[in-house]
C-alpha positions, -999 to +999 in steps of 0.1 A: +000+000+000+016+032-008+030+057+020+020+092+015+033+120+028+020+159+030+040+184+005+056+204+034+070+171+048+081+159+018+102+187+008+118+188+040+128+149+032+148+160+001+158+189+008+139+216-015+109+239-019+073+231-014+074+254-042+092+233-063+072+204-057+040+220-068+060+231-096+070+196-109+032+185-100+018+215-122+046+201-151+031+164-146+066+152-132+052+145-096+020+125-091-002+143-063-034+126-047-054+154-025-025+173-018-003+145-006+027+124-024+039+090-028+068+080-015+075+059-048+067+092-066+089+113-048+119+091-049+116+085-087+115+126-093+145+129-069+166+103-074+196+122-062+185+137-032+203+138-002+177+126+019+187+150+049+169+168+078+193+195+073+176+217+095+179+189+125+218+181+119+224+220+114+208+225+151+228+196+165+262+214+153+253+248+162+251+231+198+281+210+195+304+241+181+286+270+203+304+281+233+268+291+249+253+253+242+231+257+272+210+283+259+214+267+222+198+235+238+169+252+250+163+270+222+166+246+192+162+214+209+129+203+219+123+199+261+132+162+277+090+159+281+084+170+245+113+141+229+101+113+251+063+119+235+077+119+205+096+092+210+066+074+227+046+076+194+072+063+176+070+031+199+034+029+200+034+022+164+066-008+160+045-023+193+014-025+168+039-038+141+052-063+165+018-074+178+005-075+141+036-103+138+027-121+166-013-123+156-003-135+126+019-164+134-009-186+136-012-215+119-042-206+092-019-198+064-007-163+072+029-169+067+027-145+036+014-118+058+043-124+079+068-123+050+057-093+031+056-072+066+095-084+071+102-076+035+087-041+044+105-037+078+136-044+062+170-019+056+161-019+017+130-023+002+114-048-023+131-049-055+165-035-038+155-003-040+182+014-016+160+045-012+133+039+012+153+027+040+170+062+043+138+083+034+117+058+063+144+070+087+151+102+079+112+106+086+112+094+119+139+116+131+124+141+118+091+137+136+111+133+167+133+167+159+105+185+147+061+185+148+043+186+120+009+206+125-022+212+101-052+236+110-084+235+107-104+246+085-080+259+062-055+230+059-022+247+064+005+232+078+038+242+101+069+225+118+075+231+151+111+230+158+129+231+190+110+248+222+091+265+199+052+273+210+025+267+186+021+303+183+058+312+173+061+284+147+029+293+131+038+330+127+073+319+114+061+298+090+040+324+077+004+319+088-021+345+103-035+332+131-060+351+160-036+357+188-031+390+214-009+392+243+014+363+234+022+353+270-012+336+284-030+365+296-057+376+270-067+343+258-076+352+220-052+327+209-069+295+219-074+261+194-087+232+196-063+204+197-084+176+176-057+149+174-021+151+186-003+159+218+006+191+227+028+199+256+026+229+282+056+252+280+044+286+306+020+295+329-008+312+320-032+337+338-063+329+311-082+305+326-101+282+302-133+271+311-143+234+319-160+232+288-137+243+271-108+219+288-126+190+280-134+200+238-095+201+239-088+243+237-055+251+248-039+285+243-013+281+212+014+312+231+020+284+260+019+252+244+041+234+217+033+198+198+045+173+216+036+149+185+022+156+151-008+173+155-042+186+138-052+218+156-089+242+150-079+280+150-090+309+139-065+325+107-069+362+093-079+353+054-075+392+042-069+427+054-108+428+063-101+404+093-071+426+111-083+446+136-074+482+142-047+484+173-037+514+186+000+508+207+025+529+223+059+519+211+093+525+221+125+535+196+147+505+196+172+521+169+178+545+142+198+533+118+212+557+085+206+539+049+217+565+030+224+604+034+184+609+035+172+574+043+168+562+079+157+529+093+133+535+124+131+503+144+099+500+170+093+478+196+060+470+213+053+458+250+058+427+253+012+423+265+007+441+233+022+432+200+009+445+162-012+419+147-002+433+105-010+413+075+024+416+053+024+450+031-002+470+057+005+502+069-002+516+102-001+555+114+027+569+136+027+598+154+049+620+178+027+641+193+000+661+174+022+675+147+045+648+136+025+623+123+028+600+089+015+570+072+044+543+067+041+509+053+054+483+075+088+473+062+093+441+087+077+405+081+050+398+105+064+371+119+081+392+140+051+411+157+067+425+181+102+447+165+086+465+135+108+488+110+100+517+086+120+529+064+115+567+068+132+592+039+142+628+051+117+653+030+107+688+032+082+699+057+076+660+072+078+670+109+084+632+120+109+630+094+127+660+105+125+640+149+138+609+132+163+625+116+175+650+144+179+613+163+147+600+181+161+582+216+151+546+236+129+573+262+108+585+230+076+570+228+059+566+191+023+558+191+010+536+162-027+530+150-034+502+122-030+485+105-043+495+070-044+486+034-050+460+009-020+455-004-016+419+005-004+387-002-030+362-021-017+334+001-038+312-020-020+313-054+011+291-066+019+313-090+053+324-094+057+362-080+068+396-093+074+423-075+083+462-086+092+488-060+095+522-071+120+538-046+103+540-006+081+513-024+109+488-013+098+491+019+059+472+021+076+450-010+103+439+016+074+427+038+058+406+011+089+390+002+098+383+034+062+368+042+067+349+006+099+335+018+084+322+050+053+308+035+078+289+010+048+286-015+058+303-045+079+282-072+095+319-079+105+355-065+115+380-089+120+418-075+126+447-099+138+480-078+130+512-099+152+541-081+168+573-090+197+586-079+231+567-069+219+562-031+183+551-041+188+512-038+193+515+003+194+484+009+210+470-023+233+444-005+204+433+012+186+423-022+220+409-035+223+386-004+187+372-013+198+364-049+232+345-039+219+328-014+181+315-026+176+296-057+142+309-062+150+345-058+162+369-081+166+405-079+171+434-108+182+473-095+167+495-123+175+533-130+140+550-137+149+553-175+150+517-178+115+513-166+097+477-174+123+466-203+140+438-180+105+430-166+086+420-198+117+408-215+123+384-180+086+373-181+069+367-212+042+349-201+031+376-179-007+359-172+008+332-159+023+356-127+011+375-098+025+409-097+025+434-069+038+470-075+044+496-049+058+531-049+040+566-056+005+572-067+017+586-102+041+556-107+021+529-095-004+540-118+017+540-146+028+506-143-007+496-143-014+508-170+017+489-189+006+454-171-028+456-184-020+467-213+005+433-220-020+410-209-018+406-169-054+397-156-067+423-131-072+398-103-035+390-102-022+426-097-018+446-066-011+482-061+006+496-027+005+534-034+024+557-007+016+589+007+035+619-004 
């Protein structure tokens, strides 16, 4: 009977994309039943595959080699509690094996049972094919080094690596779950365990009802998977389900990009964190007469340390306080978020982005949010900027090209406009494009998409203020 396996878990077996896989199931080289693949299948289509948890054996040497491994441990390695459940499930299944052996030896003509469940069991599988043993193994450690968790109703999936709580992973891998305070005390990010084991990791203040201890609700902030699990939660599906926050922040840094470009990095308390779909943008004010509309330049992942990218201009009060050096003591109040330029987390389709100078800054969100939802069988960003200094975060972009396969980036002059784009893409319909910069210019590349064939639905405009 064939063994099939989720396309999150099997790209972490070989090593690639999720993206990729959909990519070779869209091309007909990767057979797909309801979202899940064969092992067979998988092994045929990467025959060469080193079939690695490289995420698990990178953890294990970070801890070896570190000179702080204490704190490593705790961090990437799951708890003691957390490995032995894992662990247990692992031996609650060979004990079925084994009992399925011993049922069997019975003398009604079962021996073939027996034989094809020891040919099955054994290092290399029928035929000699030397793959399976390796790809069977590799998957138990890494459902002892890592959870896998699916949620209900929308079927998306996460790892949960290390101490991790099921809040954290989820928001690292991307997702958009209902959560507030992220320490226990507000209770909006309960779920519903409905198969699995999850683990306690803090105390929490919320207390859950009977009721609601018995259906299985746990709050996702203070508890991690203890074993693969299937969890009920609620996600944000579009900007319409954000709600509006209002937060007083605190300047972490400012950081120069540039002669009149400045990196202003917020924190929030710790009770009260920015719930921000990818490419929103929230208010910020310094009093009553510095205030301004900024994008979000930061993945939401990180809820918590937010960045703008503010650019020095004439008569911009807040610009002029950033600039003049904003300090640790200075408080910045936020409202938001706001804004429809979002990611359709739904598509497959390979992404292009165009940032027309400051644009960069929600189009860094979205490819950050891209990268962590690992969806997308491509990333392409085209930077429109004038000026020698207007790429600010040019090496940035270049370290994304060298170091992910799927990502490429082209700096373009404003002369140059959308020659590299339509020469790069010809089959335009066939991508998702998001542009971002000024009204005028945003406008104008709509005008060219449309005009070369890109279907409305699959373009979104960010235009900034100013």
């Amino acid at each position: 009977m064939p063994r099939y396996l989720t396309l999150s878990r099997a790209a972490r077996l070989v090593g690639v994309r999720r993206g990729a896989l959909q990519s070779k199931i869209r091309n007909g080289e990767l057979a797909a039943f309801e979202g899940m693949v064969a092992e067979a299948d998988l092994l045929r289509a990467y025959p060469q595959a080193h079939l690695e948890d490289n995420t698990a054996l990178e953890r294990l040497e970070a801890i070896k080699d570190a000179a702080f491994a204490n704190r490593l441990r705790e961090r990437l390695l799951p708890s003691a509690e957390v490995l032995m459940a894992r662990l247990a499930e692992l031996e609650h299944y060979r004990a079925i094996v084994q009992e399925l052996q011993a049922r069997l030896r019975t003398p009604d003509g079962a021996a073939g049972l027996i034989e094809w469940l020891q040919e099955r069991l054994a290092p290399t599988a029928a035929g000699g094919a030397p793959m399976r043993a390796p790809l069977l193994a590799q998957d138990s450690l890494l459902r002892i080094m890592s959870a896998h968790v699916q949620v209900q109703p929308s079927g998306r999936e996460f790892f949960v690596d290390g101490n991790d709580s099921l809040l954290e992973a989820a928001l690292r891998a991307g997702l958009s779950l209902d959560y507030g305070c992220s320490i226990g005390n507000c209770g909006k990010c309960k779920a519903r365990v409905v198969s699995g084991q999850v683990h306690r990791l803090r105390h929490s203040d919320y207390a859950l009802t009977a009721a609601e201890k018995a259906a299985g609700v746990v709050l996702m902030c203070c508890h991690t998977a203890a074993t693969d699990a299937v969890i009920e939660a609620r996600e944000a599906h579009g900007a319409a389900d954000m709600p509006l926050q209002a937060i007083d922040t605190r300047v972490k840094a400012v950081s120069p990009m540039g002669e009149d470009m400045r990196l202003l990095h917020l924190q929030t308390p710790r009770t009260q964190r920015l719930r921000f779909l990818a490419g929103q943008s929230v208010r910020l004010s310094l009093g009553a007469d510095a205030a301004v509309s900024l994008p979000v330049a930061s993945c939401p992942c990180d809820e918590r340390n937010l960045h703008f990218h503010v650019r020095r201009r004439a008569g911009d009060a807040f610009a002029e306080r950033v600039f003049a050096g904003l300090k640790g003591v200075d408080a910045v109040h936020i409202e938001g978020p706001r804004g429809e330029f979002v990611l359709d987390e739904d598509s497959t389709r390979p992404l292009v982005f165009v940032a027309f100078d400051t644009g960069f800054a929600p189009v860094k969100s979205l490819i950050e949010h891209a990268m962590a939802l690992d969806a997308s069988e491509s990333l392409h960003l085209y930077w429109i900027a004038a000026g020698a200094g207007g790429h600010y975060l040019d090496n940035l972009c270049r370290a994304w090209n060298d170091a992910l396969d799927n990502f490429r980036y082209v700096p373009l002059q404003a002369e140059s406009a959308f020659g590299p784009l339509l020469k790069d893409h010809p089959r335009l319909p066939e991508c998702d494009v998001y542009v971002a910069g000024p009204a005028h210019a945003a406008h104008a590349a709509e005008f060219a998409l449309l005009e070369r064939g890109l279907p409305r639905a699959q373009l979104r405009l960010g235009t900034l203020e100013g």
